[in-house]
C-alpha positions in Angstrom: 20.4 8.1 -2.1 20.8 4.3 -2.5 18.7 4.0 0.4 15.9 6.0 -0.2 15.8 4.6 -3.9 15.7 0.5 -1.9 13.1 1.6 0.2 11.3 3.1 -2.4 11.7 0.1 -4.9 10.9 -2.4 -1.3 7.9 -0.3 -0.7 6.4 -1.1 -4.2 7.3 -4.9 -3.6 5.1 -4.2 -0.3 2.3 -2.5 -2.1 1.9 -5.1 -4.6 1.7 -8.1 -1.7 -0.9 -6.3 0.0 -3.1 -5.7 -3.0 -3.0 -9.4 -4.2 -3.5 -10.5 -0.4 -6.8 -8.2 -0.4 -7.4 -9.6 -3.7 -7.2 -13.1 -3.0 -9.1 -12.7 0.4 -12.1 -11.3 -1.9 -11.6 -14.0 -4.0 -12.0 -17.2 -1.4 -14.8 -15.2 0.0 -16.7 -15.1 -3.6 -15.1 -18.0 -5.0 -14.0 -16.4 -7.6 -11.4 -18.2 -9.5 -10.7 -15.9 -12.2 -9.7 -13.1 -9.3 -7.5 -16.0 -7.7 -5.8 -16.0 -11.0 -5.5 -12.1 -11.2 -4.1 -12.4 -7.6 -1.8 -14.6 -7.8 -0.4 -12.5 -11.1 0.3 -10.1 -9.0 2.5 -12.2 -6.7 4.3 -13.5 -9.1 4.8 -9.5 -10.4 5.7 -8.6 -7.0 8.0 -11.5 -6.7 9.6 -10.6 -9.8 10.2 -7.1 -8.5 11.4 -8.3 -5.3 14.2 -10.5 -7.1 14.8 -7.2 -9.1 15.7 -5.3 -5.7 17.7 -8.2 -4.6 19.9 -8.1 -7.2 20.1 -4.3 -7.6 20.6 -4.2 -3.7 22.3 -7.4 -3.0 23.1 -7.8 0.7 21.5 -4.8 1.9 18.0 -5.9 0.4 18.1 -9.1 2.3 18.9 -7.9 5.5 16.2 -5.2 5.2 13.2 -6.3 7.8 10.5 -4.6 5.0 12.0 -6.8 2.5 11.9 -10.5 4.5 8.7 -9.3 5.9 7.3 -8.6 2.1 9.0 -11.7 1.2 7.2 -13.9 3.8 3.6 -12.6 2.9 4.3 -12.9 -0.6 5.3 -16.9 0.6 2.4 -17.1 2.6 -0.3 -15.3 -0.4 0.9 -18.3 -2.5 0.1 -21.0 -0.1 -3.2 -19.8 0.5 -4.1 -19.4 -3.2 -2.6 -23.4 -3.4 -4.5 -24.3 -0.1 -7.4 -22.7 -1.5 -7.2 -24.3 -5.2 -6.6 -27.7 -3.9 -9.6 -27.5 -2.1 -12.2 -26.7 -4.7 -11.0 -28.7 -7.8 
């Protein structure tokens, strides 16, 4: 059961990454800061959940390829948004 309740709690981690990538894609393309701001939001909420997994899975989180995958977009979703910020101020 522990499993299917990590992959479940990983696949909302997952879930939450894409939509703020998607987000943040339609964002640069509009120039939309305010969406930028809703995106990255929603990193930092996915971030929070994926720290939540982590310490409810320990170990078996982290060696989990969902989870470092999830955890390298999220990383890459927040340079972008930087990238992206320090280029229009």
């Amino acid at each position: 059961m522990s499993g299917q309740n990590q992959h479940q709690e990983i696949e909302k981690c997952t879930i939450q990454v894409k939509q703020a990538y998607q987000m943040m894609e339609q964002a640069k393309t509009n120039g939309d800061m305010d969406q930028l701001e809703q995106a990255q939001q929603q990193l930092r909420q996915a971030e929070e959940h994926l720290k939540a997994a982590q310490d409810r899975f320990g170990n078996e989180a982290l060696e989990n390829p969902q989870f470092q995958q999830t955890q390298e977009h999220l990383h890459d979703a927040r340079q972008e948004i930087e990238h992206f910020r320090q280029n229009h101020k």
